[in-house]
C-alpha positions as CSV (number, residue, x, y, z in Angstrom):
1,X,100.3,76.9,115.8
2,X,99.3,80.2,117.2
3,X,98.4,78.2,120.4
4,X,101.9,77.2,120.8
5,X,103.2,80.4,120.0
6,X,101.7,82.3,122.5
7,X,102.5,79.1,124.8
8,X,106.2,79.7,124.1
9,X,106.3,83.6,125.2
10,X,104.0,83.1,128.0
11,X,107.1,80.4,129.4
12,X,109.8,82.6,128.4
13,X,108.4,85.1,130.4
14,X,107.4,83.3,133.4
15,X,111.2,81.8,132.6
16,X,112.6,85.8,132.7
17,X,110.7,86.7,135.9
18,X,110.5,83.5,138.2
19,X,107.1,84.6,138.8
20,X,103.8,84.3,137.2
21,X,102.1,87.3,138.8
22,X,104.8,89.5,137.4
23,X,105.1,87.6,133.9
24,X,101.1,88.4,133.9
25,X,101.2,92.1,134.2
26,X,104.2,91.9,131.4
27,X,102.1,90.1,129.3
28,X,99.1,92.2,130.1
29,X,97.2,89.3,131.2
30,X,95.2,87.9,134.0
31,X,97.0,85.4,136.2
32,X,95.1,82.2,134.8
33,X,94.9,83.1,131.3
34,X,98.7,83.1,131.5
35,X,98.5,79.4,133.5
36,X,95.8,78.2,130.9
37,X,98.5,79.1,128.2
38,X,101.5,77.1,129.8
39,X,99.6,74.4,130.3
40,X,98.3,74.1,126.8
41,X,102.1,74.1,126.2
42,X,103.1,71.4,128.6
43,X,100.0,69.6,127.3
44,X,101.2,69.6,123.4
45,X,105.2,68.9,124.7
46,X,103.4,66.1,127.1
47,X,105.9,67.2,130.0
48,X,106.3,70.0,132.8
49,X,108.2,73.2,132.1
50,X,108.0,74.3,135.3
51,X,108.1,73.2,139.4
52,X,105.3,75.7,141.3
53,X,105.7,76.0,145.4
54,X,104.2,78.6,147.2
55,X,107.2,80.7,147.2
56,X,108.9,80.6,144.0
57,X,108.8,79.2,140.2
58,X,111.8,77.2,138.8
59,X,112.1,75.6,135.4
60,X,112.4,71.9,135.3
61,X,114.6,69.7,133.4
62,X,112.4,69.8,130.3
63,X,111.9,73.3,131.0
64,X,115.7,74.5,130.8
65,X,116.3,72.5,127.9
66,X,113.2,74.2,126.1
67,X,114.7,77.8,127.1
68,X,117.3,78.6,124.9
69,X,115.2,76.6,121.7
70,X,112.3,79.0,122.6
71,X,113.8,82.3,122.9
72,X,115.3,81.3,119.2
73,X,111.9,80.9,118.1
74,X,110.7,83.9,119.3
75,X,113.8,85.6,117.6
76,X,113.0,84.4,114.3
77,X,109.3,85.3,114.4
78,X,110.7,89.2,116.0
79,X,113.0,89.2,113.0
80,X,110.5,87.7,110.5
81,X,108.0,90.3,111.6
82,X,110.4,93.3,110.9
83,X,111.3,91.6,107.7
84,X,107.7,91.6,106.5
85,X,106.9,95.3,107.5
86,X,110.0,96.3,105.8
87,X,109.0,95.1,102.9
88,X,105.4,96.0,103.0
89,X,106.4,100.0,103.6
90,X,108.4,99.8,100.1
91,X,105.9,98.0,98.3
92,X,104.5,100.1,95.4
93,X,101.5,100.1,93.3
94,X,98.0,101.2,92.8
95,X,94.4,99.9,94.0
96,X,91.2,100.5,91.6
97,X,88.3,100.5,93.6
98,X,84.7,101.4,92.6
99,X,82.6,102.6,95.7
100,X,78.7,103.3,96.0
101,X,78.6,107.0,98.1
102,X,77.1,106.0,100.9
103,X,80.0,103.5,101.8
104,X,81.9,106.0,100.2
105,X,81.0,108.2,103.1
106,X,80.8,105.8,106.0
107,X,83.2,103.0,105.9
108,X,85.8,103.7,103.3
109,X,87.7,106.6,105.2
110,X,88.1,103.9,108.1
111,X,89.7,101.3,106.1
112,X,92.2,103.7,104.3
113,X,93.5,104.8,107.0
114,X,94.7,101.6,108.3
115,X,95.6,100.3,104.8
116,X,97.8,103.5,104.4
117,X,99.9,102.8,107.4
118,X,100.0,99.4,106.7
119,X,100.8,100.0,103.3
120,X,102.3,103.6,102.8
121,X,103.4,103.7,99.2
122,X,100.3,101.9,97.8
123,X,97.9,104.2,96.1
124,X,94.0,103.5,95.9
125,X,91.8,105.1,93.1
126,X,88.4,105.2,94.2
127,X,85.7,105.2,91.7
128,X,82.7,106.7,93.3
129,X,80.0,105.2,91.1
130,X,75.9,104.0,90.9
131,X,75.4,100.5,91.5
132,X,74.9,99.9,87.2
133,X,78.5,101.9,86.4
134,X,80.5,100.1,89.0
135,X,79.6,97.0,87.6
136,X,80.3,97.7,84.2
137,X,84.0,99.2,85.5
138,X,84.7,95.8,87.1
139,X,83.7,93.8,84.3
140,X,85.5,96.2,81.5
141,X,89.2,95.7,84.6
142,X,88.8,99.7,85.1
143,X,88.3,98.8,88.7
144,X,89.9,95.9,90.6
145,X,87.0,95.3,93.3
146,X,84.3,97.4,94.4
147,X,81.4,97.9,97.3
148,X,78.0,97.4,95.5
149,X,74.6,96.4,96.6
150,X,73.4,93.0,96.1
151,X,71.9,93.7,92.7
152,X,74.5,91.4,91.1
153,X,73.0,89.0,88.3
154,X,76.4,88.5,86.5
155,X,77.5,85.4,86.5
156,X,80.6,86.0,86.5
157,X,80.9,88.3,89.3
158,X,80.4,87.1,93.3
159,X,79.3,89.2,96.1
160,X,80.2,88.7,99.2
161,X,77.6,90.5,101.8
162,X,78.8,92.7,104.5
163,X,75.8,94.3,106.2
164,X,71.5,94.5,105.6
165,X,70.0,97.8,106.5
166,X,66.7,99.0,106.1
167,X,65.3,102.1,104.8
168,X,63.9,104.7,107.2
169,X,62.1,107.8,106.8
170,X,63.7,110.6,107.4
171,X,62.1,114.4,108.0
172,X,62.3,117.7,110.5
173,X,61.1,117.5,113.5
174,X,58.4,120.5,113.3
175,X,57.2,117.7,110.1
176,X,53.6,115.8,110.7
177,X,55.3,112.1,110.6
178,X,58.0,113.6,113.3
179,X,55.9,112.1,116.3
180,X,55.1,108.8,114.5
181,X,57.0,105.4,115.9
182,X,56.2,104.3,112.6
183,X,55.6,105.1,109.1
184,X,53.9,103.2,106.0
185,X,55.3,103.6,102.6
186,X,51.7,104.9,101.5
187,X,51.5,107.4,104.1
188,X,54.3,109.5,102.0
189,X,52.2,109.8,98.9
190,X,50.5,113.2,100.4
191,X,54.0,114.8,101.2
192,X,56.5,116.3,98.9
193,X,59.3,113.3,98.5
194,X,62.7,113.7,97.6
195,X,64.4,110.4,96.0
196,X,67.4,109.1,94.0
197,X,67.2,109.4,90.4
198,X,65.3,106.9,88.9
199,X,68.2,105.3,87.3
200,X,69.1,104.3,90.8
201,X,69.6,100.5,92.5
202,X,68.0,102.1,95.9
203,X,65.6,103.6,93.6
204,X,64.7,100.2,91.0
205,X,64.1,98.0,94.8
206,X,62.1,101.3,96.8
207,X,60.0,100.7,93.4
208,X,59.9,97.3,93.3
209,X,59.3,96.4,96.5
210,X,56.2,99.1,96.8
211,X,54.5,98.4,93.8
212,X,52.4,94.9,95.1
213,X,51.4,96.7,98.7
214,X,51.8,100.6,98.5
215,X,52.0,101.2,94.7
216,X,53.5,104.1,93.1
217,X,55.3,106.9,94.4
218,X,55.5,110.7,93.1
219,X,59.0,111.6,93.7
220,X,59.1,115.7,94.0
221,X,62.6,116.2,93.9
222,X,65.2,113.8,92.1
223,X,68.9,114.0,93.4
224,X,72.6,111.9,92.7
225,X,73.3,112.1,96.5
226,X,71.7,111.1,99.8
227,X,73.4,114.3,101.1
228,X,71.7,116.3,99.1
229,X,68.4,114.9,100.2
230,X,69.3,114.5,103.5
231,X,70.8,118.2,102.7
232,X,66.8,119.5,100.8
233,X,65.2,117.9,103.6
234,X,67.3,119.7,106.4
235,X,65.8,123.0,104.6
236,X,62.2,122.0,104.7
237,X,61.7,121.2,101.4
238,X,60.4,117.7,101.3
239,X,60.6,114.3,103.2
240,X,63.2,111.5,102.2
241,X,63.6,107.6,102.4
242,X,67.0,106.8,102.9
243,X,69.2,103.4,103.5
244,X,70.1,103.4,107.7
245,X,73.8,103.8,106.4
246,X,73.0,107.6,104.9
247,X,72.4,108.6,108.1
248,X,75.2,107.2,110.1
249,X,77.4,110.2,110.0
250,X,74.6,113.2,109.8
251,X,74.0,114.0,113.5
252,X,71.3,116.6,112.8
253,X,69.2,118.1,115.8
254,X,66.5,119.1,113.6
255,X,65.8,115.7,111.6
256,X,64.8,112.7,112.6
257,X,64.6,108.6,111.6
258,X,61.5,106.8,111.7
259,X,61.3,103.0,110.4
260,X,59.6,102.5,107.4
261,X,57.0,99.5,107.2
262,X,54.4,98.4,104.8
263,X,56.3,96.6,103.7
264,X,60.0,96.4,105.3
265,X,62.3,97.3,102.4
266,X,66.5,96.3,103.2
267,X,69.4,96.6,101.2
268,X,72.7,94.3,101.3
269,X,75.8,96.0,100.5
270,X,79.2,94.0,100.5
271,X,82.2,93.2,98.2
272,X,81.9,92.5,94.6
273,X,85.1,91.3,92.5
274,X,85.3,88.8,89.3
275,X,85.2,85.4,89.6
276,X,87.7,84.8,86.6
277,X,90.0,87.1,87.4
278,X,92.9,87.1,90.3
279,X,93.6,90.1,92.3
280,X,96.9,91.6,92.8
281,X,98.2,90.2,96.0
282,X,98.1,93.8,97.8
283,X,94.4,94.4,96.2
284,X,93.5,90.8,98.1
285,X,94.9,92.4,101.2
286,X,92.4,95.3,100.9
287,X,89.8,93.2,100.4
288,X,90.4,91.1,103.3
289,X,91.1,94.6,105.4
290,X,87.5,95.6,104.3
291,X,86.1,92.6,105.9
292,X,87.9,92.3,108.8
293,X,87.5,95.9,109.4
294,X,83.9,96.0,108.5
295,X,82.8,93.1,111.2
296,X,84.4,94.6,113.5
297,X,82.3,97.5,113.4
298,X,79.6,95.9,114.4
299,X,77.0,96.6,111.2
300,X,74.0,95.6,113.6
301,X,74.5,99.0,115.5
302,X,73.8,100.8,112.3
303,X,70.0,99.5,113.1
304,X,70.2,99.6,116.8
305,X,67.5,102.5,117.2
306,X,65.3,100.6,114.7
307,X,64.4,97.2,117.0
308,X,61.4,96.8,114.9
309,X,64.3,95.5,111.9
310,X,66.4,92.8,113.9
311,X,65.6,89.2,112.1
């Protein structure tokens, strides 16, 4: 359908002009993506629309009894259009959504501010929450959906991934690891490490995931927020392993990122929402705004600088 759609105003406007060079630069395509269209037209109507010489364009018999049918069509989608955007900017109602701070801080921002002008009178309440709370809030309906990591056992909640990071190291560049390409969990034991309180998804996996290769960890300072560690370790007060997403807006001349190995630790984060439960139809557009946005971001240049990650 959406081939035959754009078939229809690619003949309409060849139709208008008498000229597919000009219809092309209306259209803001190249010459034959605008021929490839027509023909996919001509090909689903199984006749010619138009007669091509070297000099001019003309519709054919076919083609000038399609004209006036077309421009109707394209009318009613115009009008239909309109229709639907009028109604979308009086829509009212409010959005629960519980939010890890990290996504809180990258991606959400992005996604409002389309949804808003999509959706002006809609309100979103954002529930900035550990990994634990949110799911409790979505299970108790406090929150509609929510962006969690994959620590979801529930059975009667589904996740739906969006992007896998890794965790990196991240310290000043007058530190000892600075200079290192790479850095094993056990080399951290003999520096001062600031981590997540222990009550903490990124803290249970760092935990979990060390304990059969590096073993245990002293933590030195314990903090709520990646800021603030990023924030301690900006001061010299320590070192800090963070998700790849922590430091995507922190552009910080004095720190840097160095992949952590020994083993390679990850995190999936992505959408979490009740499996026996419908959303709201405006909620479900939110959701699918999040992943349409999300992909197009491009998650993999997140962990562009750290090669040694790609699967």
């Amino acid at each position: 359908m959406k081939s035959e759609l754009l078939g229809t105003k690619a003949f309409v406007t060849i139709a208008d002009f008498g000229c597919f060079t000009r219809a092309a630069d209306e259209l803001n395509l190249s010459q034959p993506a605008l021929t490839r269209r027509v023909k996919k037209l001509e090909e689903h109507l199984k006749v010619s629309l138009f007669e091509r010489t070297t000099r001019k364009v003309t519709l054919t018999y076919a083609g000038k009894a399609l004209l006036p049918h077309a421009r109707a069509l394209l009318d009613y989608m115009d009008n239909a259009i309109l229709s639907v955007q009028e109604l979308a900017a009086h829509q009212k109602g409010v959005i629960k959504l519980s939010c890890i701070p990290t996504a809180t801080f990258y991606f959400l921002p992005l996604v409002l501010e389309k949804f808003n002008s999509l959706y002006p009178n809609i309100r979103v309440h954002i529930h900035e929450q550990a990994t634990m709370d949110s799911l409790d809030s979505l299970m108790s309906g406090e929150t509609d959906f929510g962006i969690n990591m994959n620590r979801v056992t529930h059975p009667q909640i589904s996740f739906t991934p969006l992007v896998d990071e890794p965790y990196i190291l991240v310290c000043r560049r007058d530190h000892p690891l600075a200079t290192k390409k790479l850095v094993e969990w056990n080399e951290l034991a003999s520096h001062r490490l600031i981590g997540i309180r222990r009550t903490s998804g990124n803290r249970i996996l760092i935990e979990q995931e060390i304990a059969q290769t590096a073993g245990t960890l002293e933590w030195f300072y314990e903090v709520r927020h990646y800021s603030t560690a990023i924030g301690l370790v900006e001061a010299g007060l320590g070192i800090a392993a963070l998700p790849c997403m922590a430091m995507s807006h922190h552009q910080h001349e004095s720190l840097v990122s160095i992949p952590l190995v020994e083993p390679v630790i990850r995190r999936s984060i992505g959408l979490i929402r009740r499996n026996d439960v419908l959303l709201s139809p405006i909620a479900e557009r939110l959701v699918n705004l999040f992943l349409e946005m999300w992909f197009e971001r491009k998650p993999e240049k997140w962990t562009a600088p750290f090669d040694l990650f790609s699967r």
